[in-house]
C-alpha atoms as an extended CHARMM CRD file, in Angstrom:
* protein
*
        81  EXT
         1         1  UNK       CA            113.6730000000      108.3640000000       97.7020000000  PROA      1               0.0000000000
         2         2  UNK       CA            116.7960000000      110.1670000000       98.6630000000  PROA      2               0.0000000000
         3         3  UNK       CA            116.0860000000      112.2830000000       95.8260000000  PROA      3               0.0000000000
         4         4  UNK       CA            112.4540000000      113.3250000000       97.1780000000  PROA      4               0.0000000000
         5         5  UNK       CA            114.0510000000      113.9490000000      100.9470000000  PROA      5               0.0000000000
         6         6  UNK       CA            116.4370000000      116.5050000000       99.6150000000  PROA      6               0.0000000000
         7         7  UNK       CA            113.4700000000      118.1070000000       97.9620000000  PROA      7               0.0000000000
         8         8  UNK       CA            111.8400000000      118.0040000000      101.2720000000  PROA      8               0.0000000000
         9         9  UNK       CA            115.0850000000      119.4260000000      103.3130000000  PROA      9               0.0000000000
        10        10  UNK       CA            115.1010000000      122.7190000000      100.8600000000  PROA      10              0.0000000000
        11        11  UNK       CA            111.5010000000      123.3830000000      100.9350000000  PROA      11              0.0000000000
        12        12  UNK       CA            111.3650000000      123.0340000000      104.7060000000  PROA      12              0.0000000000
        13        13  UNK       CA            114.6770000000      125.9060000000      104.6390000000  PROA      13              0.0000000000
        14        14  UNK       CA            117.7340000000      123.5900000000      104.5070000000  PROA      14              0.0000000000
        15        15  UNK       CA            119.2030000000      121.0000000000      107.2660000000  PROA      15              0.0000000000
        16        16  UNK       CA            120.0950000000      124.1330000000      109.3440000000  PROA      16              0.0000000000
        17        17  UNK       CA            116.6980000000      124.9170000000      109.4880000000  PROA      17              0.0000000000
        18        18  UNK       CA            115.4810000000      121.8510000000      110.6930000000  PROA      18              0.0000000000
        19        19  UNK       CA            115.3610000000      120.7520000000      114.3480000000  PROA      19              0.0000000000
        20        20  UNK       CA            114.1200000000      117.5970000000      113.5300000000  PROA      20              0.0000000000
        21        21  UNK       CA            111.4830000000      115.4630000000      111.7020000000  PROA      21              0.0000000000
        22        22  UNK       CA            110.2210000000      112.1660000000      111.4680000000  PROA      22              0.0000000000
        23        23  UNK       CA            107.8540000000      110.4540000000      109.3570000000  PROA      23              0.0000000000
        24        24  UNK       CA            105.1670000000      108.5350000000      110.9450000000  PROA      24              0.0000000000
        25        25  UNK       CA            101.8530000000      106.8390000000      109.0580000000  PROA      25              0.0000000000
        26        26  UNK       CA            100.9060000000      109.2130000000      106.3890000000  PROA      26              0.0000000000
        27        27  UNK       CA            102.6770000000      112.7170000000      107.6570000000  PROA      27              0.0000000000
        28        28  UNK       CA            106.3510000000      114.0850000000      108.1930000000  PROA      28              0.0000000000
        29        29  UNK       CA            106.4120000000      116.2280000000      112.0620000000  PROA      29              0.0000000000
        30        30  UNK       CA            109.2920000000      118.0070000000      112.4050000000  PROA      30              0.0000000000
        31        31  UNK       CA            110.3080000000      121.1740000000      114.6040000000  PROA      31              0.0000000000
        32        32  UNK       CA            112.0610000000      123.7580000000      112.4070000000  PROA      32              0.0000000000
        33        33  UNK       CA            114.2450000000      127.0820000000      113.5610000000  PROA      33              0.0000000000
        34        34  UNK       CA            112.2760000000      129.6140000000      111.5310000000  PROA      34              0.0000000000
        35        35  UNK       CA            109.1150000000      128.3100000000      109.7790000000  PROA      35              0.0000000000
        36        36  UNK       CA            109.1360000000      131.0540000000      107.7050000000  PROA      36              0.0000000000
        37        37  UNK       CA            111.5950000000      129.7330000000      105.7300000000  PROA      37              0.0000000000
        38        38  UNK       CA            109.3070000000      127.0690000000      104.5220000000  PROA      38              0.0000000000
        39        39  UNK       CA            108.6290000000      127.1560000000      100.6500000000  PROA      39              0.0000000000
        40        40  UNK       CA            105.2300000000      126.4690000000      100.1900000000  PROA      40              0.0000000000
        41        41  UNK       CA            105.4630000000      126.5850000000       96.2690000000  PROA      41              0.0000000000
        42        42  UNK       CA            108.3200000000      123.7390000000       96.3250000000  PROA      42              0.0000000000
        43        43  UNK       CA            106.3730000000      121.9450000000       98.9260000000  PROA      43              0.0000000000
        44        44  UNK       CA            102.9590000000      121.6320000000       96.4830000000  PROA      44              0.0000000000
        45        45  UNK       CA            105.0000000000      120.7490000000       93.5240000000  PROA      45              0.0000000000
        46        46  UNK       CA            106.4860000000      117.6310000000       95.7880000000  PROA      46              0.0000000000
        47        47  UNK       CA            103.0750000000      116.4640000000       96.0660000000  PROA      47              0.0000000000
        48        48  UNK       CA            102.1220000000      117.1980000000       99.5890000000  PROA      48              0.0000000000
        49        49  UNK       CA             98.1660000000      116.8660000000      100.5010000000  PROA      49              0.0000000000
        50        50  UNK       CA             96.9330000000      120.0010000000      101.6230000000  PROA      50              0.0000000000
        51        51  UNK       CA             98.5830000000      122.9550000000      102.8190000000  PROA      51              0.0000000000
        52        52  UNK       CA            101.5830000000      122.3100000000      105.8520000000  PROA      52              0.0000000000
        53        53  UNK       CA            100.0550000000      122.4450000000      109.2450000000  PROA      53              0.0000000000
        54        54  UNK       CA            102.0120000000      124.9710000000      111.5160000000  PROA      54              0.0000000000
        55        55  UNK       CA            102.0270000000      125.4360000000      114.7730000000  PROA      55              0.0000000000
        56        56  UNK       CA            104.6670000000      127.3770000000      116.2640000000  PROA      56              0.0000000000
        57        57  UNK       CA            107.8810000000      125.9030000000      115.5760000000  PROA      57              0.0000000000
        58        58  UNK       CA            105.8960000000      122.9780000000      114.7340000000  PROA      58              0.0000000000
        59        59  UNK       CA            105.2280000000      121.3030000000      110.9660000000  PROA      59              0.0000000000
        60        60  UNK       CA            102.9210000000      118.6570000000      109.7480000000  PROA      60              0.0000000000
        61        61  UNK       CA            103.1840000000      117.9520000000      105.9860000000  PROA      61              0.0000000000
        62        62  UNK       CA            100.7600000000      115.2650000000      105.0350000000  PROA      62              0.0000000000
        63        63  UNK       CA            102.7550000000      113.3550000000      102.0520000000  PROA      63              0.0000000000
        64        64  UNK       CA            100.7970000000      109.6750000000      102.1450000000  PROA      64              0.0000000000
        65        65  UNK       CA            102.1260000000      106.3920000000      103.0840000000  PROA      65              0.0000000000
        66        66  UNK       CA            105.9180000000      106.8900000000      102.2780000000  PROA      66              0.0000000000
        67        67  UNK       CA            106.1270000000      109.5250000000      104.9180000000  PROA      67              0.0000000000
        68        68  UNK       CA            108.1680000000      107.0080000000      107.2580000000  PROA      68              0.0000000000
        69        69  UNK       CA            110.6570000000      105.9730000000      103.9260000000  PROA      69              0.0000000000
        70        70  UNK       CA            111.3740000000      110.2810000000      103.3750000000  PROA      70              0.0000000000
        71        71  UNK       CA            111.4680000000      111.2380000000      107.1620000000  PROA      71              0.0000000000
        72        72  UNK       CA            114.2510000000      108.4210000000      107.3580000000  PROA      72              0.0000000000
        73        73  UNK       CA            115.9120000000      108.9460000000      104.0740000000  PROA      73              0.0000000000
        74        74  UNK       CA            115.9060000000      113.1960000000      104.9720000000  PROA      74              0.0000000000
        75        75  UNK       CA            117.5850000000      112.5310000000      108.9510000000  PROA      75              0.0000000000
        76        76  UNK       CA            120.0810000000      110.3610000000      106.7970000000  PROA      76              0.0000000000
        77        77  UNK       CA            120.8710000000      112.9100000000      104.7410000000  PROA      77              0.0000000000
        78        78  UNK       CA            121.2060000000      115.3550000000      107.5400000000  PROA      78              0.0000000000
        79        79  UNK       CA            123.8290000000      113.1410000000      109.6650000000  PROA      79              0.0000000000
        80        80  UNK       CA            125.9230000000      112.8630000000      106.6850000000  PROA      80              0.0000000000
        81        81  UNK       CA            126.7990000000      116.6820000000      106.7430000000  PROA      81              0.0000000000
């Protein structure tokens, strides 16, 4: 799984680009500095469900029931640096 987050963390910019994100049921919600940032290309080839919802600052990546495992295996990651 750590693998997967660290996927996750680059297409969504890098850790500097993210505010924070959690996973909940089926979808990772994070806030992010500069959504433009976000590779959608990367994203698809991780095996998201539909195209990133964003709002804003605001991102909702539908990724299926191990949302919760990456959104806590990609804020581990983050604290480590």
């Amino acid at each position: 799984m750590e693998e997967k987050a660290r996927a996750f963390i680059e297409a969504l910019g890098g850790k500097d680009n993210i505010v924070e994100i959690e996973g909940c049921i089926t979808r990772l919600r994070g806030t992010l500095r500069d959504p433009s940032k976000i590779d959608l290309k990367k994203l698809m080839t991780l095996g998201v469900i539909g195209r990133p919802i964003i709002m804003g600052k605001g991102v909702q990546i539908v990724v299926g029931t191990h949302a919760e495992l990456i959104g806590s295996a990609m804020n581990k990651i983050m604290k480590e640096s």
